[in-house]
C-alpha atoms as one frame of an Amber mdcrd trajectory, in Angstrom:
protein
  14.942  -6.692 -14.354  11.745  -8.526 -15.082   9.600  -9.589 -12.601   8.758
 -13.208 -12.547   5.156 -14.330 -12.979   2.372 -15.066 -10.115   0.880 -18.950
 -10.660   0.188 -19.684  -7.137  -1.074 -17.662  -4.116  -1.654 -18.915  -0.444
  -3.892 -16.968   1.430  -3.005 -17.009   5.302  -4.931 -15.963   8.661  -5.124
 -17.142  11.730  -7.129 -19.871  12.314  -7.978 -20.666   8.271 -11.472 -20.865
   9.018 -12.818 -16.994   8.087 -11.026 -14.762   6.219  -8.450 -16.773   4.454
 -11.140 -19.265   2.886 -13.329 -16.720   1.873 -10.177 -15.162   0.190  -9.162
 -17.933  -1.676 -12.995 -18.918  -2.786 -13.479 -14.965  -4.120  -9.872 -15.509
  -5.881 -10.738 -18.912  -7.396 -14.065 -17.852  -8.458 -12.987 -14.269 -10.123
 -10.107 -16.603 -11.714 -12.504 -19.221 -12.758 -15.084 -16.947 -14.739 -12.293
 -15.507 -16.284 -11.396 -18.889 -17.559  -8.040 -18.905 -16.133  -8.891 -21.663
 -12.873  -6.445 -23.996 -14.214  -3.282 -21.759 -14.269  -3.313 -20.478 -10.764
  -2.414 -22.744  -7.994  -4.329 -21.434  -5.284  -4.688 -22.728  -1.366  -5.453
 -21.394   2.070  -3.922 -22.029   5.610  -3.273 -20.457   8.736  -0.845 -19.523
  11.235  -1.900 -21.549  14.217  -2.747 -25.473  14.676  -6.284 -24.697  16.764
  -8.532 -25.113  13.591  -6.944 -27.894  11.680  -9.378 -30.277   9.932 -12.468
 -27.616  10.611 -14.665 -26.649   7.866 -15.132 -22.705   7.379 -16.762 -20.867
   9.625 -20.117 -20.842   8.931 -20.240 -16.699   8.678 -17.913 -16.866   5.974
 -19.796 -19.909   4.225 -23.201 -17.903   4.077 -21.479 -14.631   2.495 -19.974
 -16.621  -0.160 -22.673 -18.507  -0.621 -24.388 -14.974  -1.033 -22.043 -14.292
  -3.750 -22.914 -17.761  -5.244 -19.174 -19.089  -4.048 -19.362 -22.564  -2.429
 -16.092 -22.944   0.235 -17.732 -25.305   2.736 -15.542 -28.235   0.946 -12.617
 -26.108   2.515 -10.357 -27.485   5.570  -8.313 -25.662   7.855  -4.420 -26.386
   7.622  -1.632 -25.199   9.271   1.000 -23.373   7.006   4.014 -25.618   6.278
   7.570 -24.810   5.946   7.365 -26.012   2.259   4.486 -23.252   1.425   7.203
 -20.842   1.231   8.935 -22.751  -2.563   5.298 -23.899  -3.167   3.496 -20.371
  -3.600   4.817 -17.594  -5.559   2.986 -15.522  -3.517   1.701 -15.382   0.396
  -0.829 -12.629   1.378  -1.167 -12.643   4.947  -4.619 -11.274   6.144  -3.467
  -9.042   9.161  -0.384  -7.323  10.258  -0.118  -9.862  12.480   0.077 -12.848
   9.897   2.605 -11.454   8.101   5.141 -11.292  11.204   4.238 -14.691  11.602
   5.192 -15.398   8.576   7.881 -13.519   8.141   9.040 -15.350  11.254   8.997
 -18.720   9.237   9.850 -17.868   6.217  12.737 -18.804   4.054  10.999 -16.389
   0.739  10.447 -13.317   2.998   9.984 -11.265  -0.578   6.357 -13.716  -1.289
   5.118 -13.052   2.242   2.538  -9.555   1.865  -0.090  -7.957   3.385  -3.385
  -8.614   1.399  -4.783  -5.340   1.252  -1.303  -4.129   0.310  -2.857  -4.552
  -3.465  -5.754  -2.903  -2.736  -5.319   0.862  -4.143  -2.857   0.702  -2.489
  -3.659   0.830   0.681  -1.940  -1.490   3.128  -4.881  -2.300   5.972  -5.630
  -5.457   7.991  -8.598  -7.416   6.978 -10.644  -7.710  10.548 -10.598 -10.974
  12.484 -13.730 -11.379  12.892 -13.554 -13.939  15.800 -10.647 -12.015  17.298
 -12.501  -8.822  17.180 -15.611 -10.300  18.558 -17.728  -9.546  15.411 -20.879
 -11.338  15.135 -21.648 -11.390  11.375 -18.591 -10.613   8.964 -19.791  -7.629
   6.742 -21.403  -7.636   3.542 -17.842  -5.886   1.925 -16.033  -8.927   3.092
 -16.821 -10.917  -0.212
C-alpha cells in the first residue's frame, strides 16, 4: 500500500486568529526557504464564525515577526465543508478542534492533531485566549 502524497495542509483552531496563522506562516516560511512554496497548498481557518474577516492577533503577529515571518496579511475564515477534498491534510490545534472536525468531516482520515507529528507526541497547542495567557511563549514559533 503506498501512501499518497501531502500537497496541501489546513491548519485549524478556534477562532483562526492565534495559533492556526502562526502555524501556517512557520509552515510556509520553512517550505519557502526550502524552495518548495509553490508545491504546497497551504491555508488556515477555524472552527467557529466569531473571528471571520479579523487580522491575527496581534501576539501572534509580533512572534512571527520575531522570527522574521510576516502573517498580518492573514484573515480569519471559517472552515468550509469543501476543506475536507481541498486539503490532503487537516491538523487541528487542540483536542478540541479535531472533534470539531471530526464532527464535519466527510475525510475523517486528513483530520489530526498537530502535535501528533511532533516526536511523536500527541499534545494540544495552548489557546492562548482560551487559557487566559497574556503573551504566547517564545516556543510558539
Amino acid at each position: 500500500m503506498s501512501l499518497k502524497p501531502i500537497n496541501s495542509i489546513l491548519f485549524v483552531c478556534l477562532g483562526n486568529i492565534c495559533r492556526s496563522p502562526l502555524a501556517e506562516g512557520v509552515f510556509r516560511a520553512v517550505w519557502a526557504e526550502r524552495g518548495r512554496g509553490r508545491d504546497m497548498l497551504l491555508d488556515s481557518a477555524a472552527t467557529s464564525g466569531w473571528e471571520v474577516g479579523s487580522a491575527p492577533d496581534p501576539r501572534s503577529i509580533a512572534v512571527a515577526m520575531r522570527h522574521g515571518i510576516d502573517i498580518s496579511g492573514q484573515r480569519a475564515r471559517k472552515v468550509r465543508r469543501e476543506d475536507f477534498s481541498r486539503f490532503d491534510l487537516i491538523l487541528g490545534m487542540d483536542r478540541s478542534n479535531v472533534a470539531d472536525l471530526k464532527a464535519l468531516a466527510p475525510a475523517r482520515d486528513r483530520v489530526h492533531l498537530f502535535l501528533e507529528f511532533a516526536h511523536g507526541q500527541a499534545r494540544d497547542v495552548p489557546d492562548p485566549i482560551m487559557t487566559g495567557r497574556r503573551p504566547l511563549p517564545k516556543s510558539t514559533a
